[in-house]
Structure formats: C-alpha cells, structure tokens
C-alpha positions as CSV (number, residue, x, y, z in Angstrom):
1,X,181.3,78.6,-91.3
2,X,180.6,77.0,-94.6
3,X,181.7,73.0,-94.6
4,X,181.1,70.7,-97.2
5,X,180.1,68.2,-95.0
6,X,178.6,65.6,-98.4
7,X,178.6,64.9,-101.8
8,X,178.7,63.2,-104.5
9,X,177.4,63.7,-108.2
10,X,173.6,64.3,-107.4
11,X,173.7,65.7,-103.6
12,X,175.7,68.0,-101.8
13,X,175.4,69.1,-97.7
14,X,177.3,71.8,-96.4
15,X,176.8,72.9,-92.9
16,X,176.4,76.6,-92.7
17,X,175.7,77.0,-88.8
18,X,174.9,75.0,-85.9
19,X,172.0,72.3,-86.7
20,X,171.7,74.4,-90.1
21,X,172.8,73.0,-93.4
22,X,172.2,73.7,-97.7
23,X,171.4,70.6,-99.1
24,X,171.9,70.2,-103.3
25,X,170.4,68.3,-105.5
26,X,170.0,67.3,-108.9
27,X,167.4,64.7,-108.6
28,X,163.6,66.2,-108.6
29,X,162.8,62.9,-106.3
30,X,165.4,64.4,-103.8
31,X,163.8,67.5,-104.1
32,X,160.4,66.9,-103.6
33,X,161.4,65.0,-100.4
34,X,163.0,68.1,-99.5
35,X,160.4,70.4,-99.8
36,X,158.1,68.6,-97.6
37,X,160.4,68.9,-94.6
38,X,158.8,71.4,-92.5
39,X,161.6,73.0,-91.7
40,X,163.5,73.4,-95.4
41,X,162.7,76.1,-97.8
42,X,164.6,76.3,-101.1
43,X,167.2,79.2,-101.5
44,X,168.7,78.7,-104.8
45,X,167.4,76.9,-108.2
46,X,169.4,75.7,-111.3
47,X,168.3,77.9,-114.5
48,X,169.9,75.9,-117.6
49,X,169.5,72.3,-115.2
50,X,167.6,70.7,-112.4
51,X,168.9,72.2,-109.5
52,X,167.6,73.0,-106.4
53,X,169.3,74.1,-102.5
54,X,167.3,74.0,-100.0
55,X,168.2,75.2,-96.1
56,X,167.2,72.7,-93.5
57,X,167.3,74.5,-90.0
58,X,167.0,73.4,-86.6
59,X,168.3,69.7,-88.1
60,X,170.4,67.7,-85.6
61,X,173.2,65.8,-87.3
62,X,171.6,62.3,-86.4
63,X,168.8,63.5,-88.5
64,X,170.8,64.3,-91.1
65,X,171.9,61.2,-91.6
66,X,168.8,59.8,-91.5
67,X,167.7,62.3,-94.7
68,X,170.9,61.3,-96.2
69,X,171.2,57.6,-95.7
70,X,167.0,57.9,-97.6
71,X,168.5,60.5,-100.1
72,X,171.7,58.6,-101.3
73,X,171.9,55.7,-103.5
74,X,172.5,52.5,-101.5
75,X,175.1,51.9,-103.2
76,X,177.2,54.9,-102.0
77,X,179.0,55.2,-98.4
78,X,179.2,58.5,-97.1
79,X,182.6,60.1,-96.9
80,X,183.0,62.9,-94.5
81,X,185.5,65.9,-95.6
C-alpha cells in the first residue's frame, strides 16, 4: 500500500508497508541526515537534480515524526493526506 503520508516542496514520505516508508528529498542537508539512519538506505537518486529516496524500515510512526518535525522547516505544519 503506497500512501503519501507528507510533503511539501523539498520532502516527501509515503508509507509503503507497516513501520516502512520512502522519504524524498531535495535538500542534501536532508539527505545526509538520512543516510546516517541505520536503518535507511537510498533507493532512487535524481539525475538532472538533487534528489535522493531513501527507505526507512522498521520506523514506528512516533519516530517519524520526530525525523520529520528535524527535517521540515519550522515554519511548515504537517498536513496529513
């Protein structure tokens, strides 16, 4: 089950399984946060710009807000879909 669960112009989440989600981003900040998660490992990467997805498994949705509320400008609220 693919769900966009977040996003807005410089990160996207969509949960793809239980406690498994992609995570997009445009920003290399996000991404080298992302890449020192233990348990994320980059699936796709952006060829003409900065892209990167990573998959974050075994990642309980309170932790995922804690990623996302570090990740997101403080300016933004999250809006679920």
């Amino acid at each position: 089950m693919n769900k966009l669960t977040y996003a807005n112009n410089q990160l996207s989440v969509w949960r793809i399984d239980t406690n498994t989600y992609w995570i997009q981003t445009r920003l290399p900040e996000h991404a080298n946060k992302l890449a020192k998660l233990k348990n994320a490992h980059l699936v796709s990467y952006g060829i003409n710009l900065y892209q990167r997805t990573y998959e974050v498994t075994n990642f309980d949705p309170k932790s995922l807000n804690r990623l996302l509320a570090d990740l997101r400008p403080k300016s933004l609220l999250v809006t679920p879909f």
